[in-house]
Short mmCIF file of the C-alpha atoms (twelve columns), coordinates in Angstrom:
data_MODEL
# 
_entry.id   MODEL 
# 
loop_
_atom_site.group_PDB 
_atom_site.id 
_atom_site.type_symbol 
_atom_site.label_atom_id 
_atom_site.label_alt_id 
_atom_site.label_comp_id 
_atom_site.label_asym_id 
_atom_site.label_seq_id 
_atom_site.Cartn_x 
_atom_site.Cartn_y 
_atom_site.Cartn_z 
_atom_site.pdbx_PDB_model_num 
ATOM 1  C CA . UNK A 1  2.885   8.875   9.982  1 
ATOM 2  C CA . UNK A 2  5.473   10.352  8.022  1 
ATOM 3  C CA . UNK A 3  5.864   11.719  4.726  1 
ATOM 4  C CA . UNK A 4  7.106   8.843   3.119  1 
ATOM 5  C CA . UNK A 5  4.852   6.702   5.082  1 
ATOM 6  C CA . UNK A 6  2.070   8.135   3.427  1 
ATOM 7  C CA . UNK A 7  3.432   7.665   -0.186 1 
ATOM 8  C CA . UNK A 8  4.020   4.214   0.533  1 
ATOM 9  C CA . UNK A 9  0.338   3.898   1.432  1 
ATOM 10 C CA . UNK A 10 -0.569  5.878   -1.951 1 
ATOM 11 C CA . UNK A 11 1.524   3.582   -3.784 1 
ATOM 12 C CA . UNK A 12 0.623   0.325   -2.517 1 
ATOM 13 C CA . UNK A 13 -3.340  1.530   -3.500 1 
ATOM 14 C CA . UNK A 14 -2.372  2.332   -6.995 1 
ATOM 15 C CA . UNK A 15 -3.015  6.531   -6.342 1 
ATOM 16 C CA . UNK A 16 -1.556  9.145   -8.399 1 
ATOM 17 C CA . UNK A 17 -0.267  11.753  -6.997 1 
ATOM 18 C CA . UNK A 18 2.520   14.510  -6.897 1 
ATOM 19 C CA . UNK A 19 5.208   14.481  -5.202 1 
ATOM 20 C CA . UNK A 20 5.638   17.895  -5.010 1 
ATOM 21 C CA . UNK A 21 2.692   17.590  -2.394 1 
ATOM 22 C CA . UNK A 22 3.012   18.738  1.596  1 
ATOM 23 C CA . UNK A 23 2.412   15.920  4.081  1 
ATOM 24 C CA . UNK A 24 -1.427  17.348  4.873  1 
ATOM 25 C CA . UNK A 25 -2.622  17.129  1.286  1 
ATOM 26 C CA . UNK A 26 -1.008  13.153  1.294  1 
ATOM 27 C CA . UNK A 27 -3.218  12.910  4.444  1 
ATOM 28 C CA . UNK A 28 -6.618  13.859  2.488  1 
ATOM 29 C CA . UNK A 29 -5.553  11.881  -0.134 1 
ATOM 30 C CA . UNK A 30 -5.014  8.697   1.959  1 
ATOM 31 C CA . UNK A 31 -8.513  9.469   3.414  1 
ATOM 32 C CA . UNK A 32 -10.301 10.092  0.433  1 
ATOM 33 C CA . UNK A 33 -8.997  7.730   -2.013 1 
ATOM 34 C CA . UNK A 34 -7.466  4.303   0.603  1 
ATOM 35 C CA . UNK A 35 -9.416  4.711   3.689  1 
ATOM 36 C CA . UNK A 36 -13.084 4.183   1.637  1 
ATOM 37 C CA . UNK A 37 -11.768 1.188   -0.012 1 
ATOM 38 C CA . UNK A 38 -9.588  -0.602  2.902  1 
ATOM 39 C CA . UNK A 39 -11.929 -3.297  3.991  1 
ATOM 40 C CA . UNK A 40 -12.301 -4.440  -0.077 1 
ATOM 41 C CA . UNK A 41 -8.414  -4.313  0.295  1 
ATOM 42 C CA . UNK A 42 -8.291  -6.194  3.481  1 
ATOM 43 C CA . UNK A 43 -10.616 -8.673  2.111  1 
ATOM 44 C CA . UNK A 44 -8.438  -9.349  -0.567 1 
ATOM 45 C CA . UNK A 45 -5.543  -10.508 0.904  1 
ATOM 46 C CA . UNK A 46 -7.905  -12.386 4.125  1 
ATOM 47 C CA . UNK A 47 -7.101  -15.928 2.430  1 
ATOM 48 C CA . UNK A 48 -3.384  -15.568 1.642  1 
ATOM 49 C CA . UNK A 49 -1.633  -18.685 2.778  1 
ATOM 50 C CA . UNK A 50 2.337   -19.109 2.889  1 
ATOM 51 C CA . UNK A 51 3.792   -21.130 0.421  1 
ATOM 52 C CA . UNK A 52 7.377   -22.168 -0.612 1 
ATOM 53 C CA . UNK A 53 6.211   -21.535 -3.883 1 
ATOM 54 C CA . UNK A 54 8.544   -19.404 -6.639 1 
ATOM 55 C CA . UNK A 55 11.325  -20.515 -3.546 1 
ATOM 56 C CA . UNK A 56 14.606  -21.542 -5.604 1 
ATOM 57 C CA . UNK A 57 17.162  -22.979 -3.903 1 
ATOM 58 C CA . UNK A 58 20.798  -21.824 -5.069 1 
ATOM 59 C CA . UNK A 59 23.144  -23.796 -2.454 1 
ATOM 60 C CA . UNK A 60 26.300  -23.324 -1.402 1 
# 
C-alpha cells in the first residue's frame, strides 16, 4: 500500500494521527488501531442495500 493509501484507511476509521508520520509508523497504526476492529466494521456495512434514495434528478 502506499502512503496515502494508508491515510485513507486511518481516515475512513476515525484515527488521529500525524501527518508528519513515515509510511512504517502508518503501518503499526493501521494494525493496531483498524485491523482489531475490521470485522465490527465489516459487520456494519453487511446489510447495506442500494437505493435511489437522496437521487435528485436535475434534467436537461
Amino acid at each position: 500500500m502506499k502512503w496515502s493509501d494508508l491515510r485513507k484507511v486511518l481516515i475512513e476509521h476515525g484515527v488521529e494521527f500525524n501527518l508528519a508520520l513515515k509510511k512504517p509508523e502508518l503501518v503499526n497504526l493501521v494494525k493496531e488501531r483498524v485491523l482489531p476492529n475490521l470485522v465490527e466494521y465489516k459487520a456494519n456495512f453487511a446489510n447495506v442495500k442500494p437505493s435511489s434514495e437522496g437521487i435528485i434528478f436535475v434534467g436537461f
